[in-house]
Structure formats: C-alpha cells, structure tokens
C-alpha positions as a Markdown table, in Angstrom:
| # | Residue | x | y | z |
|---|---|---|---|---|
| 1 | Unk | -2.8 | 5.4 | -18.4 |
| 2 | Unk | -1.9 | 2.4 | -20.3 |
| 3 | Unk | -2.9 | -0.3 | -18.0 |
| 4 | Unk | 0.3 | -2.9 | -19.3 |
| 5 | Unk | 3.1 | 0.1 | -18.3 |
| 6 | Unk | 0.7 | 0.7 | -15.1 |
| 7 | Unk | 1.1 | -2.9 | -13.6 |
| 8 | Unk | 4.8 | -3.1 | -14.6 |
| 9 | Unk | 5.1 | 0.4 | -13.2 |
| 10 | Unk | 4.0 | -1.1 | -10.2 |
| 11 | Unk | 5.6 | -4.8 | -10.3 |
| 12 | Unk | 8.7 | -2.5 | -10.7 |
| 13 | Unk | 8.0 | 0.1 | -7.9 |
| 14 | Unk | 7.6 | -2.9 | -5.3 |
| 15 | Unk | 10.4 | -5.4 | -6.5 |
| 16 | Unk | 12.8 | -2.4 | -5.7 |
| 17 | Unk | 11.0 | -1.4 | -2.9 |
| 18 | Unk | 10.5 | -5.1 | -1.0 |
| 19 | Unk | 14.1 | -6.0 | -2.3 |
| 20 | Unk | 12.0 | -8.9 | -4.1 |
| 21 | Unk | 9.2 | -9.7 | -7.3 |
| 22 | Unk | 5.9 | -9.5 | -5.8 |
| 23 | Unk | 3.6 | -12.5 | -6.4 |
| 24 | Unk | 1.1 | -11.7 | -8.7 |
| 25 | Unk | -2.5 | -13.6 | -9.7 |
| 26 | Unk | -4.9 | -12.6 | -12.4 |
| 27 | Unk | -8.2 | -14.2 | -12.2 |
| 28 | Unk | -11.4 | -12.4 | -13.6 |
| 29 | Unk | -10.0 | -9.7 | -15.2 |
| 30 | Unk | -8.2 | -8.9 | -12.3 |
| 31 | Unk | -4.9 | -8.4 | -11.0 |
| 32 | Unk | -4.0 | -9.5 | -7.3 |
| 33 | Unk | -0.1 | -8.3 | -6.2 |
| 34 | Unk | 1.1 | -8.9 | -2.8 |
| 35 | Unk | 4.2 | -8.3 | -1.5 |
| 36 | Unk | 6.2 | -8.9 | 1.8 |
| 37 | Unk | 6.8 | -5.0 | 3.3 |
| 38 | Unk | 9.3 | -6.3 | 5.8 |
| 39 | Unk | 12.2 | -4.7 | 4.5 |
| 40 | Unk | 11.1 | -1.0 | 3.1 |
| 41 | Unk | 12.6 | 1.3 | 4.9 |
| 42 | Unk | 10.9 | 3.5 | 6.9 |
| 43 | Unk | 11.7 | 6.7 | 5.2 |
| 44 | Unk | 10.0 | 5.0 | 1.8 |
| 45 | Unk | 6.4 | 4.2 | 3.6 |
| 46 | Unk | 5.1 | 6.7 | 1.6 |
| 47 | Unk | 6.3 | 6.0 | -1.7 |
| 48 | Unk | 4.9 | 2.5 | -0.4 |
| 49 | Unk | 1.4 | 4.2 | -0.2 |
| 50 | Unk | 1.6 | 6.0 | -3.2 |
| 51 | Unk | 2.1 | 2.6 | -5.4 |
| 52 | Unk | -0.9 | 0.7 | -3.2 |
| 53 | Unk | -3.2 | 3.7 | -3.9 |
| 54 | Unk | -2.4 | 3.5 | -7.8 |
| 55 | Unk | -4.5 | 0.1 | -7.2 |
| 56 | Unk | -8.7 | -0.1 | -7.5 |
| 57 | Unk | -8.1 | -1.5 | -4.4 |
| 58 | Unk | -5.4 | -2.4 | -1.6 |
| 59 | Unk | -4.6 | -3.2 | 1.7 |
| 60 | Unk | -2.0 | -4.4 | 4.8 |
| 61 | Unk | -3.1 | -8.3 | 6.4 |
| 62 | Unk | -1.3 | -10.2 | 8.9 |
| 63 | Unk | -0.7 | -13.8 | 7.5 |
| 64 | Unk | 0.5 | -16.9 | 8.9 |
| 65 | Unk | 2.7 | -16.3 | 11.9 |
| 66 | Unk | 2.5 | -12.7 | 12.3 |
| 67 | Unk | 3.7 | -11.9 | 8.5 |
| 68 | Unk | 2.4 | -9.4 | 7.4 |
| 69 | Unk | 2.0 | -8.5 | 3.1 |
| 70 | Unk | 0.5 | -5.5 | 1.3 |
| 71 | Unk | -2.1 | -6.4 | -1.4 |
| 72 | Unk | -3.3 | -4.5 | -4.1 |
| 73 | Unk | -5.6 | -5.3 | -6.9 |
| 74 | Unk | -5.8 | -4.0 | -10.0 |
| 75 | Unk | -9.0 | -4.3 | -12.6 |
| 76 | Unk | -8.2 | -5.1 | -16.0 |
| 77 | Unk | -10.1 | -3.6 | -18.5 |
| 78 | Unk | -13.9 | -4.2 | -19.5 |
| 79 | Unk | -14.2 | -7.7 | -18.0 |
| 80 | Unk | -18.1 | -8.1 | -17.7 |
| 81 | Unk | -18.4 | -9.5 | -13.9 |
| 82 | Unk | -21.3 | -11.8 | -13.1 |
C-alpha cells in the first residue's frame, strides 16, 4: 500500500467519521492521528475499528475532563530509530 494514499485514506475515513479533521503529528518518522469519537454513530464503531487497526498501532484514552480521543500511529517508512 502506498503509505501517502494510506494516511489520507485514513485522514479521510475519520474527518467523515468524527464529523471533523483529525489532528495529526509526525515526529520520528512517525505519524500520530487522534481524533475526538464523540460523535460516530454507534452503528459505524466498526468501520471506526477497521481504520484504527490500519495503524502500526492505536488506541482509546480518556483526556482531560472525561474526553475521550482515539489515537493511531502510523510508521513512515525506513526511519532508522535510535
């Protein structure tokens, strides 16, 4: 999979799926999304899933104040890590 159509697959998947553009970091050679799951609907949980587990890794956390965001990082290529 070409990693540039991957990550804007997903970008794309979760902007229409949180009703709004996940924030997104790259540091490292890799790409951290997170986006506020508040508003899927129920009924598209799964597809939910199926875009975090497209990710090298992901996860649910509770935030500040009981918010809760879905995370998902995504490794970029051949970056030699320390």
């Amino acid at each position: 999979m070409d990693e540039l159509l991957g990550t804007a697959a997903v970008i794309a998947a979760l902007t229409e799926l949180t009703g709004q553009p996940p924030d997104t970091t790259k540091h490292d050679g890799v790409l951290t999304i997170q986006a506020d799951p508040s508003r899927v609907q129920p009924e598209d949980w799964p597809r939910l899933v199926a875009v975090l587990e497209t990710a090298t890794s992901y996860g649910l956390s509770t935030i500040a104040a009981g918010t809760d965001v879905v995370w998902l990082r995504i490794e970029l290529g051949d970056t030699p890590r320390p």
